[in-house]
N, C-alpha and C positions, 0 to 999 in steps of 0.2 A: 680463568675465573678466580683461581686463589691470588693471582697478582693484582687484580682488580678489587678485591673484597679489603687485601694486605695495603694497598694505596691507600685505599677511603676511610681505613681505619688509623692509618699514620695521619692522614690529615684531618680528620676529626681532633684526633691527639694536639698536634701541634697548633691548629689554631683555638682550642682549647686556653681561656688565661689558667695560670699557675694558681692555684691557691696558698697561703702559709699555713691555714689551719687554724688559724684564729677564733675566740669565742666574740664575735660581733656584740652581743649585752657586755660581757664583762670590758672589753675593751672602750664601753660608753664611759663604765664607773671611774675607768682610770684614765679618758681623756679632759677631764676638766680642766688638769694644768697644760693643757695645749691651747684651749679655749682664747687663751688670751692674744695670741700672736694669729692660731689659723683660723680662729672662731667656732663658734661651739659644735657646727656639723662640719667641719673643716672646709668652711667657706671663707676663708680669711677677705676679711674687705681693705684690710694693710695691701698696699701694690708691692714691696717687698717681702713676704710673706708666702711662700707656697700654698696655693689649694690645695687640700689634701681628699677632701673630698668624689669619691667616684674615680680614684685612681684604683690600677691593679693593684691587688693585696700583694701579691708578690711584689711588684717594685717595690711598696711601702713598706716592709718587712727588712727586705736588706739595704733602704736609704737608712731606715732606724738602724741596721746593725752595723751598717758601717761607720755610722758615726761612735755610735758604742765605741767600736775596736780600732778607732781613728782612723780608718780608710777615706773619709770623708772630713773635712777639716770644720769644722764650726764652735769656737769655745760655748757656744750657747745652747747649741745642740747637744754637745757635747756633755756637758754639766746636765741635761735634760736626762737624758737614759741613760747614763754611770751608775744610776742605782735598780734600773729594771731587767728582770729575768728576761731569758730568751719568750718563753710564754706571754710573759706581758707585752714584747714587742710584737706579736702574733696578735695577739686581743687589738691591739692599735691599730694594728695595720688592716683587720678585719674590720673594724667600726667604721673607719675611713672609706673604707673600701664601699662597705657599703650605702653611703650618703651622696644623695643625690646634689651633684656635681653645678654649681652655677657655671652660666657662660658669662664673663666679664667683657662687653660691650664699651670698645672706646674711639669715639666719634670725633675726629680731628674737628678743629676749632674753626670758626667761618673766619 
């Protein structure tokens, strides 16, 4: 019975998403300079432009820090969070997180 109870509770765990810990309002305040590339609920309607919308906060948390600490190569990303605290990449990545996610529908040409 305890290796049965020990299972169901690893497995709850692991399909569990990660969270960063993020403050979802303040991470609103400080996405307006995203607005412009991913759109204001990070639904970017640019085709190269990532959605950022209704992703894990965890993924979104360490795409932001890797670009921070240059594990992730983008001058433009780059130059974006060179000036924000590990906190503020949490607030981002929570805000995003939680914004409901469009599906982009693309219908080849008759």
């Amino acid at each position: 019975m305890k290796q049965l109870l020990a299972i169901a509770l690893l497995s709850a765990v692991c399909s569990a998403p990660a969270f960063a810990g993020g403050d979802p309002a303040a991470g609103k305040e400080k996405s307006a300079v995203c607005a412009g590339c991913h759109g204001v609920d990070g639904n970017s309607s640019i085709g190269a432009n990532p959605r950022l919308a209704g992703q894990y906060e965890s993924y979104l948390y360490h795409a932001l820090k890797e670009y921070k600490e240059g594990r992730r190569q983008s001058l433009l990303m780059a130059g974006m969070v060179a000036n924000l605290s590990d906190e503020d990449l949490k607030d981002l990545a929570a805000y995003f997180a939680n914004q409901e996610g469009e599906v982009l529908l693309v219908l080849p040409d008759d």
